[in-house]
Each structure stands twice: as C-alpha cells, then as structure tokens.
C-alpha positions in Angstrom: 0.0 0.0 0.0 2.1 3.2 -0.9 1.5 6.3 1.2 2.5 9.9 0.1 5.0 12.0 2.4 3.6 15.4 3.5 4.6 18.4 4.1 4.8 20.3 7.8 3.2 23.1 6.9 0.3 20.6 5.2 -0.4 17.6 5.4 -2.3 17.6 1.9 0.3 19.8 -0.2 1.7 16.6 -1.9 -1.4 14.3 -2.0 -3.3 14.0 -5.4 -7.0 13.3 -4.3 -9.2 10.4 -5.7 -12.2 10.9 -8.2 -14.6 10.9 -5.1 -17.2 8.8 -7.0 -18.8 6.8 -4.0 -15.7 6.2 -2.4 -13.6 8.2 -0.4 -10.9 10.9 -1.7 -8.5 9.7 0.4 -8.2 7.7 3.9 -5.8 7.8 6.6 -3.3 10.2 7.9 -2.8 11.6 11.3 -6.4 13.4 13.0 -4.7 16.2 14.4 -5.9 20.7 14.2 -3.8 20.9 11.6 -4.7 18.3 9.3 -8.4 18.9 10.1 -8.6 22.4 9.2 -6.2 21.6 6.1 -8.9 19.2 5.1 -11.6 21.9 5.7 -10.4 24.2 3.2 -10.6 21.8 0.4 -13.5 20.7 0.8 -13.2 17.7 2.5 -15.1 16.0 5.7 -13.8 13.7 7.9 -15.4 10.2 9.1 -13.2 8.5 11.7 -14.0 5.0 12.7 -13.4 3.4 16.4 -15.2 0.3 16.3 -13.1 -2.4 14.3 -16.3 -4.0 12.7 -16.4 -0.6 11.2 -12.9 -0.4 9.9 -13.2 -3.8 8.8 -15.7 -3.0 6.6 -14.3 0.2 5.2 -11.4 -1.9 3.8 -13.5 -4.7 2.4 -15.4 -1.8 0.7 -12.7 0.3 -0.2 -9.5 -1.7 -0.4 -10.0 -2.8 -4.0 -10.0 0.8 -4.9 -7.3 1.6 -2.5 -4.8 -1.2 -4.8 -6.0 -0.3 -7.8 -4.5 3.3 -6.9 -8.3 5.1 -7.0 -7.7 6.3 -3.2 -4.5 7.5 -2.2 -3.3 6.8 1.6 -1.9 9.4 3.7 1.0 8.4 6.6 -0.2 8.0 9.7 -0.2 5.3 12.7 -2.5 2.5 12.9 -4.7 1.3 10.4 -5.7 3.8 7.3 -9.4 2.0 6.6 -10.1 4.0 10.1 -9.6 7.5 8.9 -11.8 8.0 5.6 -12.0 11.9 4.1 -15.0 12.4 1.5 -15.5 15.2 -1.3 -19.1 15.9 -1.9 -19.1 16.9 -5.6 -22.6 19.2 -4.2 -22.1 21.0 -1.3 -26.0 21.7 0.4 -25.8 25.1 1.8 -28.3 27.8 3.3 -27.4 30.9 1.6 -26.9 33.6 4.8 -30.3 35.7 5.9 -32.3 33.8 3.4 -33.1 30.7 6.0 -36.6 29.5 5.8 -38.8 29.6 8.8 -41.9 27.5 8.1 -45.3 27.4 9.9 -45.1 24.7 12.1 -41.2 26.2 13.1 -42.3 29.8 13.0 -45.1 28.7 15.5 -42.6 26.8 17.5 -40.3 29.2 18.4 -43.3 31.8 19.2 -44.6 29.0 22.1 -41.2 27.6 23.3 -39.5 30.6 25.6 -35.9 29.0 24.5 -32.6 31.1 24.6 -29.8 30.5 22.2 -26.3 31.0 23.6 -22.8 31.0 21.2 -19.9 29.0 22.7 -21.2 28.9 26.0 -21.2 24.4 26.6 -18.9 23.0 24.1 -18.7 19.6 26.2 -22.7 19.5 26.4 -23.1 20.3 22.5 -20.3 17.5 21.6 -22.4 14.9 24.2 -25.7 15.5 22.4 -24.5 15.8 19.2 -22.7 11.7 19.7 -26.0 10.4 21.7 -26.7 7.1 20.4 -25.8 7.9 16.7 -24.4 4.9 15.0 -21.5 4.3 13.4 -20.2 6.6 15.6 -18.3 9.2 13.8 -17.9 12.0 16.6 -14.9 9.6 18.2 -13.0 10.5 21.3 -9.8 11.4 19.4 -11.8 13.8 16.9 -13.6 15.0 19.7 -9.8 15.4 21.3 -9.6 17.9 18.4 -12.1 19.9 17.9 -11.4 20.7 22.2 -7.6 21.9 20.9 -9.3 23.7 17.9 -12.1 25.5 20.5 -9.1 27.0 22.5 -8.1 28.4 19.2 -11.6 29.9 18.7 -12.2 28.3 15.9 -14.7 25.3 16.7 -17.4 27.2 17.9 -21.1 26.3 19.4 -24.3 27.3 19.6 -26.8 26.3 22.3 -30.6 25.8 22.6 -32.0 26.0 26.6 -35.1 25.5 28.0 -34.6 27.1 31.4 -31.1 26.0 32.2 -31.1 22.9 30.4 -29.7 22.1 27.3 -32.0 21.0 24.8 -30.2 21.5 21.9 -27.4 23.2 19.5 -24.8 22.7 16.7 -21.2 22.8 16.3 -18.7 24.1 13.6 -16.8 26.6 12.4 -15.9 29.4 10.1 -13.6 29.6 6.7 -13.8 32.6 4.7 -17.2 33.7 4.5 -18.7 29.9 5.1 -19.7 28.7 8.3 -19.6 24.8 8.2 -22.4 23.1 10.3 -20.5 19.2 11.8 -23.3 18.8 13.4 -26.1 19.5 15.1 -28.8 17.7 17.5 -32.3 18.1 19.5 -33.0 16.9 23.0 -36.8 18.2 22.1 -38.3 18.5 19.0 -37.0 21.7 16.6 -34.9 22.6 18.7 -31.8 21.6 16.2 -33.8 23.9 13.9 -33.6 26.5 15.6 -29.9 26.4 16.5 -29.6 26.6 13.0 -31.9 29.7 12.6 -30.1 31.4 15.5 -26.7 30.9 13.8 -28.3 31.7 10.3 -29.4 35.2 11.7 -26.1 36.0 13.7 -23.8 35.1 10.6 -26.0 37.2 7.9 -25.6 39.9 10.7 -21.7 39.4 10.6 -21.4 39.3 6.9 -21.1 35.5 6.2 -22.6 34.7 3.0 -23.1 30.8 3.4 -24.5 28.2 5.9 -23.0 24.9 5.2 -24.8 21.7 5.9 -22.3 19.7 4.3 -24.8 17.4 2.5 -28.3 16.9 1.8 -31.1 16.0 4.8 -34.5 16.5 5.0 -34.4 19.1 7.8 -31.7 21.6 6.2 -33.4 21.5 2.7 -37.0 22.7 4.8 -34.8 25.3 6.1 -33.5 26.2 2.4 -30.3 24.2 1.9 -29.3 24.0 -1.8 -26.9 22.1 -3.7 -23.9 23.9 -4.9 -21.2 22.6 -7.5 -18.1 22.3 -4.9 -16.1 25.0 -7.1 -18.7 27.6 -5.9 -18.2 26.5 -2.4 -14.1 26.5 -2.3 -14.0 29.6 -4.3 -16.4 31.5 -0.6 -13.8 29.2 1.6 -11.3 31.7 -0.4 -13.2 35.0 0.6 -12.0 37.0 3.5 -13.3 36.5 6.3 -16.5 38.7 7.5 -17.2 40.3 10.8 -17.5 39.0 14.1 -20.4 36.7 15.3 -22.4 38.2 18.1 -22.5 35.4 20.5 -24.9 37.5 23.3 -27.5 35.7 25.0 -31.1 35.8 22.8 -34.4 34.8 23.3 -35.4 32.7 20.1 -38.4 34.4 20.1 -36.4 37.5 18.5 -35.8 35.0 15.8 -39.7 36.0 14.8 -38.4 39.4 14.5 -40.7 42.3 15.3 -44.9 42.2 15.0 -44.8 38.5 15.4 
C-alpha cells in the first residue's frame, strides 16, 4: 500500500485526491488541528471510525480501490481504513439571511421561551451531538480535536436551553465567509432547527454569506439548503473573512423578528 509524504506546513500539499465517485478521496493520515482544518479548506469532511467491525468493513469496501490506486493513503499510525475523508461533488448550503422559517417552526419558536447562547457548553453540545448515533463518527480522538481547535476559537457552538437545560445546539466553524455546520442535535423536537436559525441570523448579521450543511437532509433543505457545484463552495472558503459573530444571549423568540 504506498502512502505519500507530507509536508509540515500541510499535510495535503503533496497528495493528489481520488475521483470521489462513492468512495472516499482519500483515507488515513494523522487526526490532528492541523490536518483537520487543512482538510476543511478543500472541501473535504472527515469520518473516523473506532469500532473495528467498522474499519473492517471500510477496507473490504474500499481496499480494492485503495490497490488499484483510485484512493491515495496518507501516513499515519494504525490502520488507514479508520480514517476516511469524503469530497461531496454538491455542497448543500443555506445561503446567509435567506433561512426558511416555516409554519409549524415559525409557531414553535413563538410558544417555546428558548434562549440561544454562542460557545457557552462545548462539552454539552459534543455529548448531544454523539448520543446514540451509530456508526459513531464523533470519536474521542476527533472529539480530542475539535477541544484543541475550540481553545483556538475556531470550533465554535451554539446552544438551545429550555430554562437551564440544554435541549439542543450545533457545532462548527468558520472559513472565509462559510460557516460549516458538523453537526447539530435536539433533545426536544425543533430545537436543532432553531440552532440553525439562530446561527443563520447571527452570521448574515456578521457578513457571512453561506451556511453549510455539508450534504443533503430533510431538515436543512426545509430550512432552504441548496446544492452547490463544490467550485462555488471552495472559491467562498477563499473569501475573506467577515465580521465577528455576536455570541450575546437571545431569546429565540427574537428569531420571529418584530410584530410576530
């Protein structure tokens, strides 16, 4: 299996991606800040495996390809079929200030007396955004990493609360004028949604021009995610980057804006 060296300064300077056609654009290589956010501004998303079932069948799937020289292998320790990195060819993304808010939402977040917070429970967010989810993708060690790339204010969170608890929120971060959504989860229902509307509204306020939900799902495309040909998408990763995210404290009913 041949690997490609890589450079210090980044870890995908010297690696020719794969096609990307149902398989992955490359696997392996060290999960570390660096090589994350490297990863980020090409495009690419990360899917780490921990449970060797898992990684077994990521290399019964994907090792033909891997011989035949259709995914290139990045260094790293242990085994490669645990680290995969995909390139959507379509991004789905919410373009800034135009998010939807639908009846049954808009008459949610009228009822609910929620608060959305920014960066205020990064270990609460990551929790519910792993619940029970299986495969699990959100592992320790990536986990690990997004807490080294928080103390570099760059992973950042938003938070739904009923009261004081937690009830839902999102995590991601910024590049250029995109804000990439990992992830996000509920702990009652919309409540995911309107993380998502909170972070749409303070990010069209900042100047970003895109919300990106990586790929398509039912929710995002109610809240009006569209496909976008990945050129598009890298060439608002190139942009410069906007103004700062307010991250007060808000009631989600100001998400209604005024006479609602």
């Amino acid at each position: 299996m041949a690997t490609i060296a890589s450079k210090a300064s980044d870890p995908w300077s010297d690696i020719e991606l794969g096609p990307a056609i149902g398989v992955p654009a490359a696997i392996g290589g060290e999960l570390t800040p660096r090589t994350l956010m490297a990863a980020y501004h090409r495009g690419l998303l990360c899917q780490p495996r921990s449970d060797p079932a898992e990684i077994s069948r990521n290399e019964v799937a994907y090792g033909p390809d891997v011989r035949a020289g259709h995914i290139p292998v990045l260094p790293g320790p242990g085994n490669p079929y645990a680290l995969l990195w995909w390139s959507p060819h379509d991004r789905y993304v919410i373009p800034a200030g135009r998010l939807h808010i639908g009846r049954t939402l808009r008459r949610a977040i009228r009822d609910c007396g929620w608060t959305t917070t920014v960066d205020a429970d990064f270990a609460g967010v990551m929790a519910g955004c792993r619940g029970h989810r299986e495969p699990r993708w959100l592992t320790d060690e990536l986990i690990a990493v997004h807490d080294e790339l928080r103390d570099q204010g760059t992973t950042r969170t938003v938070e739904v609360w009923e009261g004081s608890r937690l009830i839902g929120g999102l995590f991601g971060r910024s590049l250029g004028k995109v804000f990439i959504m990992d992830s996000a989860f509920h702990a009652k229902p919309h409540a995911s949604k309107v993380a998502i509307a909170d972070l749409g509204a303070r990010t069209a306020q900042a100047g970003y021009a895109l919300l990106d939900a990586q790929v398509k799902t039912e929710y995002t495309v109610q809240l009006g995610a569209i496909p976008v040909p990945s050129h598009e998408y890298l060439a608002q990763l190139g942009q410069a980057d906007p103004g700062v995210i307010d991250t007060r404290a808000r009631a989600a009913y100001s998400l209604l804006g005024r006479g609602e």
